[in-house]
DOKE-262941 format. One line per field, with one value per atom (N, C-alpha, C): residue number from 1; x negated, y, z negated. Coordinates in steps of 0.1 Angstrom, whole numbers. Each point is the difference from the previous one (the first is absolute). Layout:
BEGIN
n (NUM|...) $
px (X|...) $
py (Y|...) $
pz (Z|...) $
This chain:
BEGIN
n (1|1|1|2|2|2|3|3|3|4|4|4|5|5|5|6|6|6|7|7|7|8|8|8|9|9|9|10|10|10|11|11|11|12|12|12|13|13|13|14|14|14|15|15|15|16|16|16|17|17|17|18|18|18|19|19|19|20|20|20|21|21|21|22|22|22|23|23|23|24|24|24|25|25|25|26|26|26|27|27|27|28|28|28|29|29|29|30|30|30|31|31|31|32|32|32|33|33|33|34|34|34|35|35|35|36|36|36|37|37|37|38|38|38|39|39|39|40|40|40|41|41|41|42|42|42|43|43|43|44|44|44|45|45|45|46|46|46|47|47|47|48|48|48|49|49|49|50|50|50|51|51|51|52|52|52|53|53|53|54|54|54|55|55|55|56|56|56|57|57|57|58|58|58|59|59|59|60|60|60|61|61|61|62|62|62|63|63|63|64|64|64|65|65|65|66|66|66|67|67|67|68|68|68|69|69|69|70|70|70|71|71|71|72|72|72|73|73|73|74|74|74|75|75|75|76|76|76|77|77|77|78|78|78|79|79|79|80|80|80|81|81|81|82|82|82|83|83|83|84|84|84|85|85|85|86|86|86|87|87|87|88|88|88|89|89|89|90|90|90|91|91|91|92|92|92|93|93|93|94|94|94|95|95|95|96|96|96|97|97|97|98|98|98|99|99|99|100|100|100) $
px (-8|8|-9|2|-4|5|-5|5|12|4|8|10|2|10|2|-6|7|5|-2|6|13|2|12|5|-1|7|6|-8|6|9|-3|7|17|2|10|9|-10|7|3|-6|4|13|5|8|13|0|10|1|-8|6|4|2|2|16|4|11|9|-6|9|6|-10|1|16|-6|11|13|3|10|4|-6|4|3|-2|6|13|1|14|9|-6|15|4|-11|5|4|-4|5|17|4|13|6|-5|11|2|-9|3|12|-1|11|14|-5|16|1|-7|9|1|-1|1|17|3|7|12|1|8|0|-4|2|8|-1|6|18|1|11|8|-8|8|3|-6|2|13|8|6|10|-3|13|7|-8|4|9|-9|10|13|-4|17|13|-7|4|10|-11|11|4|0|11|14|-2|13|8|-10|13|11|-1|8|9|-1|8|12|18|5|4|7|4|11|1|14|13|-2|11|3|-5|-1|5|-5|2|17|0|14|11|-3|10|-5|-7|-3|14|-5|12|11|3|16|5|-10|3|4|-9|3|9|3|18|10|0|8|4|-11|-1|3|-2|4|19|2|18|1|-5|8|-1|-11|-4|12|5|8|17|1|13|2|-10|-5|7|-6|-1|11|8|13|10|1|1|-1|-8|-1|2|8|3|11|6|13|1|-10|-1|-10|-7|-8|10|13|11|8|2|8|-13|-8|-8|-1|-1|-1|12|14|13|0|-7|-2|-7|-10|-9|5|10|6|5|9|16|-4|-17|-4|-6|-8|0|6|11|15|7|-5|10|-6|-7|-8|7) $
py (-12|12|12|8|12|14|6|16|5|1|1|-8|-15|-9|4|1|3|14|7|17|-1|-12|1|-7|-11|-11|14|7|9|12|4|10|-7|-14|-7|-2|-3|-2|13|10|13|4|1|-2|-9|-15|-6|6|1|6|16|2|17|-2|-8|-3|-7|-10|-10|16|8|5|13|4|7|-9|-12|-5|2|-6|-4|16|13|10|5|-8|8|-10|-14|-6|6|3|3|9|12|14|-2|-9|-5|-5|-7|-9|9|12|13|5|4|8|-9|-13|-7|-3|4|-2|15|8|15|5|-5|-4|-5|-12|-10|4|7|8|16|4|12|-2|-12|-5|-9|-6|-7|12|11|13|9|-3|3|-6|-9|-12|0|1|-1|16|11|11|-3|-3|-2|-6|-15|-10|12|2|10|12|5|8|-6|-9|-6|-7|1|-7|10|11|13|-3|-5|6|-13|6|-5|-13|-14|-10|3|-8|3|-1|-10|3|12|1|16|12|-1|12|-6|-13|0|-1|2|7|10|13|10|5|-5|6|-2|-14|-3|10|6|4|20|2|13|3|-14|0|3|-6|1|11|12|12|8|-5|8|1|-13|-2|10|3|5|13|6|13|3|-5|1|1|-7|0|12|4|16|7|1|12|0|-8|-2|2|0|6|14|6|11|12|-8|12|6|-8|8|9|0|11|7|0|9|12|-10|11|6|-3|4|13|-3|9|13|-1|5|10|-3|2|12|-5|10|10|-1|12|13|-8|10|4|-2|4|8|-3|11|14|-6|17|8|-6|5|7|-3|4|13|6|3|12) $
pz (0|0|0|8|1|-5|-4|-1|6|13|3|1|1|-4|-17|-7|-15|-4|11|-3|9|11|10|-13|-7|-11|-8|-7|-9|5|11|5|-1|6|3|-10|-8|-17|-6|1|-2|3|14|10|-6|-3|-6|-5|-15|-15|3|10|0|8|9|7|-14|-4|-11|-14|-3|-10|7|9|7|4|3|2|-14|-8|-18|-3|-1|-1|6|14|8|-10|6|-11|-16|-5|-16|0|10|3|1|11|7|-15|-4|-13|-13|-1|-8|7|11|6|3|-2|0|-11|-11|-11|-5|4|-4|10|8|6|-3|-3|-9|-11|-8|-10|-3|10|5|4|11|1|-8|-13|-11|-9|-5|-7|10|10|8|-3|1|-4|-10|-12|-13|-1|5|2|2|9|14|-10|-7|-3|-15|-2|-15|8|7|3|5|6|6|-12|-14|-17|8|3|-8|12|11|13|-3|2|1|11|-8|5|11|7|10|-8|-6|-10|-4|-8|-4|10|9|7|9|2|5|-14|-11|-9|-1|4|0|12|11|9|-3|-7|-5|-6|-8|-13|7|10|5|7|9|11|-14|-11|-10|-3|0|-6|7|15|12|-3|3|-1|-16|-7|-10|1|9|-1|11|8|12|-9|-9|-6|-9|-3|-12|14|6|6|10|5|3|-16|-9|-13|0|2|-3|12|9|9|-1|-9|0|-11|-11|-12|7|8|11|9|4|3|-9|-11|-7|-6|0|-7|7|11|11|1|0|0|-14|-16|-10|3|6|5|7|10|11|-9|-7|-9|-13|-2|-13|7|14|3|8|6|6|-9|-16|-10|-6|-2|-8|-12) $
């Protein structure tokens, strides 16, 4: 072996461990950022997941509208009720300042 067959040998080996060490960085680099990642989107989740306690069931909301057609029909019967003491009132008004 010569001088230059043992400086091509080391250069070569230099070369591996310089490619192997760079491969072995991107991946650990990469499995940082997928679990930085996956971490971010499970902290998301759990958000999500407790806000939607609060958000009502369909149930709920379809006796919600039950509950407001109900209120509707009554608000409709008031107020067919009160048209006619709306004229009469109406009728006192004229007749108090016709009179004065």
């Amino acid at each position: 072996m010569n001088a230059d067959e043992l400086y091509f040998g080391s250069e070569f080996i230099r070369w591996v461990v310089v490619i192997a060490f760079a491969i072995y960085s991107f991946n650990a680099n990469r499995q940082s950022v997928k679990q930085t990642v996956f971490d971010e989107m499970n902290r998301k989740i759990i958000t999500m997941e407790s806000q939607m306690a609060h958000v009502p069931t369909r149930q709920q909301i379809s006796l919600l509208f039950e509950r407001l057609g109900k209120m509707e029909a009554e608000i409709d019967g008031l107020s067919k009720q009160l048209k006619p003491i709306d004229s009469s009132l109406n009728r006192i008004n004229d007749y108090l300042l016709s009179h004065k």
